[in-house]
C-alpha positions in Angstrom: -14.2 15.4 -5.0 -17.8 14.3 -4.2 -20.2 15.4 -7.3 -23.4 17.2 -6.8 -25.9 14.7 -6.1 -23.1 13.1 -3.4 -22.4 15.7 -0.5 -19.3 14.4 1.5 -20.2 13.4 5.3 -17.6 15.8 7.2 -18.9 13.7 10.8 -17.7 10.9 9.1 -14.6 11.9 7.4 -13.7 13.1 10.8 -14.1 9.9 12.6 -12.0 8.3 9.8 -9.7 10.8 9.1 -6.7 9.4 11.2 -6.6 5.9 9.1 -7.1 8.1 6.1 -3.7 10.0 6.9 -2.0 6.6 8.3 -2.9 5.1 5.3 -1.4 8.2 3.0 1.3 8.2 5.3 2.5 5.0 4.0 2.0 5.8 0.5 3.9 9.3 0.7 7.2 7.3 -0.1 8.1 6.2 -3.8 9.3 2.8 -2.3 6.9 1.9 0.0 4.0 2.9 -3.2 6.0 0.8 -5.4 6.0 -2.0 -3.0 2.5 -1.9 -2.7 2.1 -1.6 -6.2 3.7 -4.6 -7.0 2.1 -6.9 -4.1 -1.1 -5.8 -5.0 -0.5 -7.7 -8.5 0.0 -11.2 -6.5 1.9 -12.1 -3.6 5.8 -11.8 -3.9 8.4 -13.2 -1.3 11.7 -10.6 0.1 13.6 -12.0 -3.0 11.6 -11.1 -5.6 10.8 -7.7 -4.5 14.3 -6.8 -4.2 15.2 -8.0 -7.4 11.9 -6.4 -9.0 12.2 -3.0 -7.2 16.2 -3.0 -6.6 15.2 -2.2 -3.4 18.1 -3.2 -1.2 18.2 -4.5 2.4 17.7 -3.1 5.1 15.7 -0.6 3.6 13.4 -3.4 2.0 12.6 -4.5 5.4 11.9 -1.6 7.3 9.7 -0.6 4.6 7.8 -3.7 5.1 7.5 -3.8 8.6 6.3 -0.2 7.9 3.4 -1.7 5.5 2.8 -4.6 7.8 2.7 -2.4 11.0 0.1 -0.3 9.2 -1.6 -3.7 8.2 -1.2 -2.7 4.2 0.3 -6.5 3.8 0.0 -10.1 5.0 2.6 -12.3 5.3 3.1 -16.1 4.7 5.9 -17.6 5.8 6.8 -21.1 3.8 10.0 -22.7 5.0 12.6 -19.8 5.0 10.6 -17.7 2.6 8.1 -14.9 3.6 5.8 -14.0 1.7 3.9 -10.5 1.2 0.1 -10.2 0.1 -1.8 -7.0 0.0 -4.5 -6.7 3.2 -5.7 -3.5 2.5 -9.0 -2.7 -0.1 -8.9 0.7 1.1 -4.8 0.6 -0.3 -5.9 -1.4 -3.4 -8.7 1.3 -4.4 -6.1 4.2 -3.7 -3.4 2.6 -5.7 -5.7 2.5 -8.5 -6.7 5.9 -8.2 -3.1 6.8 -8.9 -2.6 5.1 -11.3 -5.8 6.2 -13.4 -4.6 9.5 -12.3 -1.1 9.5 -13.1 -0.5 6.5 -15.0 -3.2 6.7 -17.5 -2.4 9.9 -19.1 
């Protein structure tokens, strides 16, 4: 919530609100946040992940197509593996709002 002295700029909100929502959109599922979660701590490749998570295929994948659809992630590939690296500040600062929020308690 903006404080006092900061008075929130509803013209702008407006023209950002849809990445806003795409972005939350993303985040609204426990694996896809925990994904996020963990590739914002350094990049991972599909291997680690799923052993890290015990998020299983295919659902590991679709979620992160999802994230790189919404361009949340980068990828790397290196031989076979492919790699995941956050590409989203606006994702990195929200993540860390939840977890002061929620985490922090």
């Amino acid at each position: 919530m903006a404080s006092k002295e900061q008075k929130i700029d509803l013209k702008k909100m407006r023209n950002s609100a849809e990445a806003a929502c795409r972005l939350m959109k993303a985040l609204n599922h426990r694996d896809r946040l925990m994904l996020l979660c963990e590739i914002s701590q350094g990049e991972k490749c599909v291997g680690e992940l799923e052993e890290i998570l015990d998020i299983h295929q295919p659902m590991l994948s679709q979620h992160l197509t999802g994230l790189r659809t919404a361009k949340l992630v980068k990828t790397r590939r290196e031989g076979k593996q492919i790699y995941y690296s956050l590409g989203s500040e606006s994702a990195l600062a929200v993540i860390e709002v939840l977890y002061q929020q929620f985490c922090q308690k």
